[in-house]
N, C-alpha and C positions, 0 to 999 in steps of 0.2 A: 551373472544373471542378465538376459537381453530379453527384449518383448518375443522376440523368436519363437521361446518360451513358454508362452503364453498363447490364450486363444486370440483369434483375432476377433476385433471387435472394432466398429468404426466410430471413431469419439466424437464425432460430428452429431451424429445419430443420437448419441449418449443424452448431448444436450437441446436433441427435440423432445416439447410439451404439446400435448394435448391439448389448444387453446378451447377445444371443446368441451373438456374436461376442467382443466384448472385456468384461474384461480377455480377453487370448490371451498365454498363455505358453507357447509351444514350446519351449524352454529354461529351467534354474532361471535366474533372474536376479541378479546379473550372469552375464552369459554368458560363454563363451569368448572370443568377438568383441567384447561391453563389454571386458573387461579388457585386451586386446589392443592395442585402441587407444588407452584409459587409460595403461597404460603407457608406450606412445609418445609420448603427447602432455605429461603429466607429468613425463615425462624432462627439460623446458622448460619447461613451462606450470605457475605456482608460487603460493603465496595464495588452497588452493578452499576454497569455502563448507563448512558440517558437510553441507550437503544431499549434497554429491559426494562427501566422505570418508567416511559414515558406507554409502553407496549408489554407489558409483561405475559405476551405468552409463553406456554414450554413445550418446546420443539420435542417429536417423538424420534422423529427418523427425517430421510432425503435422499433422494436420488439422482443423478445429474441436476438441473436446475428448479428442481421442486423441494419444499420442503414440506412435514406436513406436523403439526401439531396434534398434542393426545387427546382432543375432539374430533380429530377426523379433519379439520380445514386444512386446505391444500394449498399452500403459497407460490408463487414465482419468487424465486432468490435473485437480487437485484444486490446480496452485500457480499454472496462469497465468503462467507464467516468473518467479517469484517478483512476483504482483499486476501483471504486463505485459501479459498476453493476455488482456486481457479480454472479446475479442468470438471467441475461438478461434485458433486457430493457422492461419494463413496464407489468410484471411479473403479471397474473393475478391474482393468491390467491395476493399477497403487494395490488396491485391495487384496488382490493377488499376491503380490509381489513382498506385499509388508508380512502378511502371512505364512508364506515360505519362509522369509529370512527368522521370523519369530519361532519357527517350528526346529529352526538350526542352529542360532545360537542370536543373544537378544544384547549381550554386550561384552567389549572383551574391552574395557578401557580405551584408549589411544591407540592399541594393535592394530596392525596392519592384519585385513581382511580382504579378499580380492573384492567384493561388493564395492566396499571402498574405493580402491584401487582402479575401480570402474567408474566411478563416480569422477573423480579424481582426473582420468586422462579426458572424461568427456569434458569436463569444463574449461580445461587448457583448449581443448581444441575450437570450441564455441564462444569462448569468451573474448572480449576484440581486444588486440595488441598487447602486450605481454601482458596481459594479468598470466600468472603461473604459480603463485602459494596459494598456498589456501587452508583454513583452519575450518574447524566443522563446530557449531554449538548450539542449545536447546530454543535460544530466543532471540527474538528481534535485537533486545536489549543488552544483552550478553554478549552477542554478537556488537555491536555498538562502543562499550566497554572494551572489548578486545581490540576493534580497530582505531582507538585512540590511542591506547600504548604503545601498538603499532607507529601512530602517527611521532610519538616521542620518542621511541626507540630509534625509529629509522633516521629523523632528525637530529635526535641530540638536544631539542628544545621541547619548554612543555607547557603555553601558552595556546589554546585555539580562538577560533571563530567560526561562531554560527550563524543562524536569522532570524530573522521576527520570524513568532507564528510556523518553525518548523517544530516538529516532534521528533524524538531518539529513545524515547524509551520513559522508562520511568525508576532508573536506581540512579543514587548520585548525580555521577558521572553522566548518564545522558541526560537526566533532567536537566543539569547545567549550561549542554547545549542549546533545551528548548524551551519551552513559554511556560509550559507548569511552573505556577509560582504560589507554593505552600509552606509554611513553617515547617511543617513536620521535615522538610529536606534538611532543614536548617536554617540559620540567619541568612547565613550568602551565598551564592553560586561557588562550585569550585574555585580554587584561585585561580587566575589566568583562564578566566572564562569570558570572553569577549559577543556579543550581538550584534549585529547590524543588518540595516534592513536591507530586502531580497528585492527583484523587481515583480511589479505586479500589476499588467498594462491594465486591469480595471481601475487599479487603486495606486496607483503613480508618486510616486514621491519626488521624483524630478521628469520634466516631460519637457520636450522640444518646441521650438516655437509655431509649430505645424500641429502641437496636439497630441502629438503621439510622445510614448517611454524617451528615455533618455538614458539608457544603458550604459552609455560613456559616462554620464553625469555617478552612478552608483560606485563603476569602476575608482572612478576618482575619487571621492568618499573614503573607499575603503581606505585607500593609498594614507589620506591623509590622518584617519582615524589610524592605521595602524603606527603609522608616524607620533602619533600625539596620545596615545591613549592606551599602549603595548610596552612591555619594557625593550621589545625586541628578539621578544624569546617564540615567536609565535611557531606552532611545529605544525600547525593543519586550518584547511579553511574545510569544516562539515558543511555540509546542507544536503537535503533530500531534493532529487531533479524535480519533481513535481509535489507542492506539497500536499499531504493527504488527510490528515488532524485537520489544515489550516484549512481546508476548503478545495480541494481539487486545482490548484493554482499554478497554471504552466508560466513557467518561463519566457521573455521575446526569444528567439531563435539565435539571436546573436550575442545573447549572456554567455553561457556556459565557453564557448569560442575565446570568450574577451578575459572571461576568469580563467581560464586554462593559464593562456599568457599573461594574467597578472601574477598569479601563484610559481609560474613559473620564470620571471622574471625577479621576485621577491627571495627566492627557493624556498618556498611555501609550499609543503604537499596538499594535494586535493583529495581529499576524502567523502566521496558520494555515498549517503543511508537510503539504498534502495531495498532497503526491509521491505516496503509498503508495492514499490515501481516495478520490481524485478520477474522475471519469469512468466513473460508473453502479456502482464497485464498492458503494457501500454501499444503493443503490438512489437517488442524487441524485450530480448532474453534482455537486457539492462538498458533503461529509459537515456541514460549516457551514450548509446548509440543513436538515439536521434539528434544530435548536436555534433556527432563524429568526435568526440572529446572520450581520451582514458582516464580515466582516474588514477590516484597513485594508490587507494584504499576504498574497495568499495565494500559493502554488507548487503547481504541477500537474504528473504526470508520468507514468510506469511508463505504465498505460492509456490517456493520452492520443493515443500512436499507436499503440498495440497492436503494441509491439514493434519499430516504428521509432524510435529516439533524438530525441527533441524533449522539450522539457518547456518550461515556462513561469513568468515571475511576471507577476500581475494585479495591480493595485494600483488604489485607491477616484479618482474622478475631481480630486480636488486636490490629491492624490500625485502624480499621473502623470508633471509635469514633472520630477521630482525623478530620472527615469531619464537626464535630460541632465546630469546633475552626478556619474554613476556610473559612466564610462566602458563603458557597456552591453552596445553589441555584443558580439557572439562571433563565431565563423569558420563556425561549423557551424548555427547557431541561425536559426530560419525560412526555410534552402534548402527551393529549389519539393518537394521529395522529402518533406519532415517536414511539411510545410505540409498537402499531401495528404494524408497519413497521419492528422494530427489531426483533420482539415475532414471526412473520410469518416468515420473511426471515430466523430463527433459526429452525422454525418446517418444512420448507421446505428443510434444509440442513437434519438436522434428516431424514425425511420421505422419501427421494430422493437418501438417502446413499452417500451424495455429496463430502463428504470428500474421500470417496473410490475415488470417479470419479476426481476429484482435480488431485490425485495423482498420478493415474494411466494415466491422460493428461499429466503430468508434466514431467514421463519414458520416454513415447512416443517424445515429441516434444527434450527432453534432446538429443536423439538417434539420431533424426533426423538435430537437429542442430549440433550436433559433427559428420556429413557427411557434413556439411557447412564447419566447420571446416578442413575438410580433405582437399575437394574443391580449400579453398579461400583462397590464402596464407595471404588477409588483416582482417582476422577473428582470433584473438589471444585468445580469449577463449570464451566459454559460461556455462551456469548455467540454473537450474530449479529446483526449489521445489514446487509445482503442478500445479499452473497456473501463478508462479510467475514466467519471463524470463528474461535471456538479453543476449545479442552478445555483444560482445564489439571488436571493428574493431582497428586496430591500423597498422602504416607505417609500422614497422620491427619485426618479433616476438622474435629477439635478446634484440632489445633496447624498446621495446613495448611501441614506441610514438602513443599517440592518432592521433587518424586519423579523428579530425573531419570533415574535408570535406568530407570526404566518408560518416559518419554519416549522414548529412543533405542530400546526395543525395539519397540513400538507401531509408531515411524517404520518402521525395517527390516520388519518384519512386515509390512505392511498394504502396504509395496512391492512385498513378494514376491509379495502376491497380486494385485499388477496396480494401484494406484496410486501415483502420480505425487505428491508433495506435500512442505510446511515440517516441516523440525525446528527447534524452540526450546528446548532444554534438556526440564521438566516441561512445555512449553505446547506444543500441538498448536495446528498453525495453517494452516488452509485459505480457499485465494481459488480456486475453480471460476468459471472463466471465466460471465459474467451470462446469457450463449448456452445454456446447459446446460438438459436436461429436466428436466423434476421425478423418472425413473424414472432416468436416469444417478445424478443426485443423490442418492438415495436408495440408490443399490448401492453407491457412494461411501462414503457414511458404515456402510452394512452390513458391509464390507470392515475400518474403522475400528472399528467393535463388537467383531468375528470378533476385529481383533488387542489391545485393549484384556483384551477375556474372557480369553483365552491368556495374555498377560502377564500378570495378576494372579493364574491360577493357577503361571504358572510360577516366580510369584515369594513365592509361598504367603500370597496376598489373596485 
């Protein structure tokens, strides 16, 4: 199956709006009809995100960068199904494409399918320096779980380390990697579950005498905490390139470089969770190519079919057998249906130049949120690497306390007036599908100004 295939359709076009039209609110939202059905379904349906409690409306439908609710309001999508849509909402070639294969056969196990098999040599060829295994599974988290085994298998050790404030998922195993910390996992992190902190030039744990990160200073940390604090057995150093749970939090440019050659001077594998990074959101098929750094184990997911369940682990070509010793398979993982979904929404990035357009969204919105900045004295910094965002609001930019009450009203606000998007506590965090025009995107974030301005008078800032 190639887009060949298929009609043509220009997905650029996909992701123009109407800004004449939408946002459209014919009702205040939530509507009569949101909550209507909210509470019907609620009456069952238990464990929602802050996104639905804090906003509970009920999404009907959506189309490229629109979604529209069953009163009829019409939103800008600014979340990408939390970083899932990333080529827009119900994407005619996916659509297509998942459809045929559903019409032919929906699952045949672990069999080899030439869909697959398509899938498969695209990613060898797109992927940078030997990534060449590859395992196919239904979730971020699954996927996560399998690239740890991974990490033990191919070592021989079964000790990791992760960082403050990254996220992996939420069974065991990844929660142990990240900051979720609830009884119901249990008393204590996996064994041989290690943390330490990542670097984060707002919020610095060691800095230079000039002011700036100290990235050397982290490197050396590790070094000594693994010395003092490991038995020795460590088989993997996780962490997400950009964090996305934690706040949209990039890296200095010279981290990922400097950890490559620690882990590999340690013989430590490096395992990057680009569940959340991967497939055009930051303007590269995997956020580990902006740093020129391979990983030894990376996970892919959320975008990878744009909203069909498929996700993936890669692993560097002398790894790869090591997924015969991890009992791999899964039930759901590379049916003809996700196969499609991932194999198009990658020929759509290709053929659309979408990693250009990622990127060149991500300048723009960066510019114009550092005029927020200028603005609001409760706006202490922002970030972009191409459709990946975040504001992070905070009381004093002296002592830079979160300000999450401004957070929650910003979110609400900037809903009401017709977008669609993340709440994180203080951190505002937007993933606008890579589809999006530059004139969407800009009423987007003007939306995001409107409600910023209003809260910090309401809150007398």
């Amino acid at each position: 199956m190639t887009t060949s295939t298929l009609s043509h359709f220009d997905t650029l076009e996909w992701g123009h709006v109407d800004l004449q039209r939408v946002p459209h609110l014919p009702v205040p939202p939530p509507g009569p009809k949101s909550k209507h059905w909210h509470e019907r379904c609620t009456k069952y349906f238990k464990g929602l995100s802050s996104q639905v409690k804090l906003f509970p409306v009920s999404f009907e439908s959506g189309a490229g960068c629109v979604l529209k609710d069953v009163d009829g309001n019409e939103y800008i999508d600014f979340s990408s199904g939390i970083y899932v849509t990333t080529l827009g909402h119900c994407h005619p070639k996916i659509t297509e494409g998942i459809a045929k294969a559903a019409s032919q056969l929906m699952n045949a196990h672990d069999f080899t399918t030439p869909i697959k098999t398509e899938l498969m040599e695209k990613l060898a060829s797109i992927l940078p320096g030997d990534l060449t295994g590859f395992q196919l599974y239904d979730s971020g988290t699954a996927a996560v779980e399998a690239g740890i085994r991974v990490l033990r298998a191919a070592s021989g050790k079964h000790e990791t380390v992760s960082c403050f404030n990254d996220f992996h998922g939420k069974t065991y195993g990844a929660v142990s990697l990240g900051h979720i910390r609830s009884h119901v996992y249990g008393a204590a992190r996996a064994p041989g579950s290690h943390m330490v902190p990542r670097p984060d030039a707002y919020r610095p744990v060691w800095i230079k005498p000039d002011g700036t990160i100290d990235t050397d200073a982290y490197i050396k940390f590790y070094g000594e905490y693994l010395d003092k604090a490991t038995i020795g057995a460590v088989a993997g150093f996780v962490l997400e390139p950009i964090q996305g749970w934690g706040g949209s939090v990039m890296p200095p440019d010279d981290f990922f470089p400097k950890l490559r050659k620690f882990c590999d001077d340690r013989k430590i594998l490096l395992m990057a969770d680009e569940v959340l990074t991967s497939w055009g959101r930051t303007g590269k098929f995997l956020a580990m190519e902006h740093w020129g750094v391979v990983p030894d184990v990376v996970t892919m997911g959320k975008g990878f079919g744009n909203g069909f369940p498929v996700t993936c682990v890669a692993v560097r070509e002398k790894y790869k057998e090591s997924f015969e010793s991890i009992s791999a398979s899964s039930s759901y993982g590379g049916n003809p249906m996700a196969c499609a979904a991932a194999l198009i929404s990658t020929q759509v990035i290709e053929e659309e130049n979408l990693l250009e357009h990622a990127t060149h969204l991500g300048n723009i919105a960066l510019a114009r949120m550092e005029k927020m900045k200028a603005q609001h004295k409760i706006v202490g910094d922002v970030r972009a690497k191409g459709c990946l965002m975040g504001i992070e609001l905070v009381k004093d930019r002296i002592t830079k306390e979160p300000f999450d009450q401004a957070g929650t009203l910003v979110y609400q606000k900037a809903f009401r007036k017709g977008l669609a998007w993340i709440p994180a506590g203080h951190i505002l965090r937007m993933s606008p599908p890579i589809v999006m025009d530059e004139a969407t995107l800009m009423k987007g974030l003007d939306l995001i100004d409107e409600a910023i301005g209003e809260t910090a008078k309401e809150l007398g800032y």
